[in-house]
N, C-alpha and C positions, 0 to 999 in steps of 0.2 A: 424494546420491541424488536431487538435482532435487526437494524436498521444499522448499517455504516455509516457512523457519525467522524469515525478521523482512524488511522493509524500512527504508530510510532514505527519510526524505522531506525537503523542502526545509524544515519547520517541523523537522523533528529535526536539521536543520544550523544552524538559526538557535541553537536550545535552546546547542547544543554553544559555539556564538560566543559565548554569554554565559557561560559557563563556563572555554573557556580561546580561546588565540588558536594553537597548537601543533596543530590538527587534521592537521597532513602525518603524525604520528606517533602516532596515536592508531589502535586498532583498530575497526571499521566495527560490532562489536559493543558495542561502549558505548556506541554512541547509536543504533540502528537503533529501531524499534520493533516488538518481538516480538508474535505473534499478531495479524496486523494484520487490517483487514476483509478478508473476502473472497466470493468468489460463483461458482457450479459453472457450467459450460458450457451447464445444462439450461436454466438463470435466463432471463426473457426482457432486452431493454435496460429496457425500464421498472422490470424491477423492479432491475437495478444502479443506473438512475438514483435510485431513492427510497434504496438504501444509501449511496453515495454523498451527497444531498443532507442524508439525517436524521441523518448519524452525529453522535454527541455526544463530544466536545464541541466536534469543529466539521467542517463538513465536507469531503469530500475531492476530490481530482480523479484519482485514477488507484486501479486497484483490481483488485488481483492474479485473477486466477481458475484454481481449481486441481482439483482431483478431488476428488471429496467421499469417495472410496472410501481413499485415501492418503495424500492431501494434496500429491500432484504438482504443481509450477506450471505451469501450462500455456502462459499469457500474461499479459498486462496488459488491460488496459479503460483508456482516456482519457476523460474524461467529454467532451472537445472533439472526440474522435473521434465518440462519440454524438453528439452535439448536432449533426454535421457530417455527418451520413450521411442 
């Protein structure tokens, strides 16, 4: 239903590498991370930049945004897209 249920990020593939070496067979749900940051379209970029930078326990560079009414995804944010505009 187009609804952000989890991302994979390149530190969730790392996690996975230390665990097994068989990731071709493995499903995208066991290592994604569920409920990940996110930020409504109303947001301005400042304030994605400060989620983005302050999240704990570290911070991120891309950052779903979705509808705060549903939870539809809408897009992506790059923080290098910010920084670039």
């Amino acid at each position: 239903e187009e609804n952000l249920i989890g991302i994979v990020t390149d530190g969730d593939l790392r996690r996975a590498l230390q665990c097994t070496e068989d990731l071709v067979n493995k499903k995208v749900g066991q290592f994604m991370t569920e409920f990940p940051e996110t930020i409504s379209p109303q947001k301005s970029l400042g304030e994605a930049i400060d989620v983005m930078e302050k999240r704990n326990p570290s911070p991120i560079s891309i950052l779903p945004v979705v509808n705060p009414e549903d939870s539809k995804l809408l897009g992506l944010l790059r923080l290098h897209d910010i920084l670039g505009s």
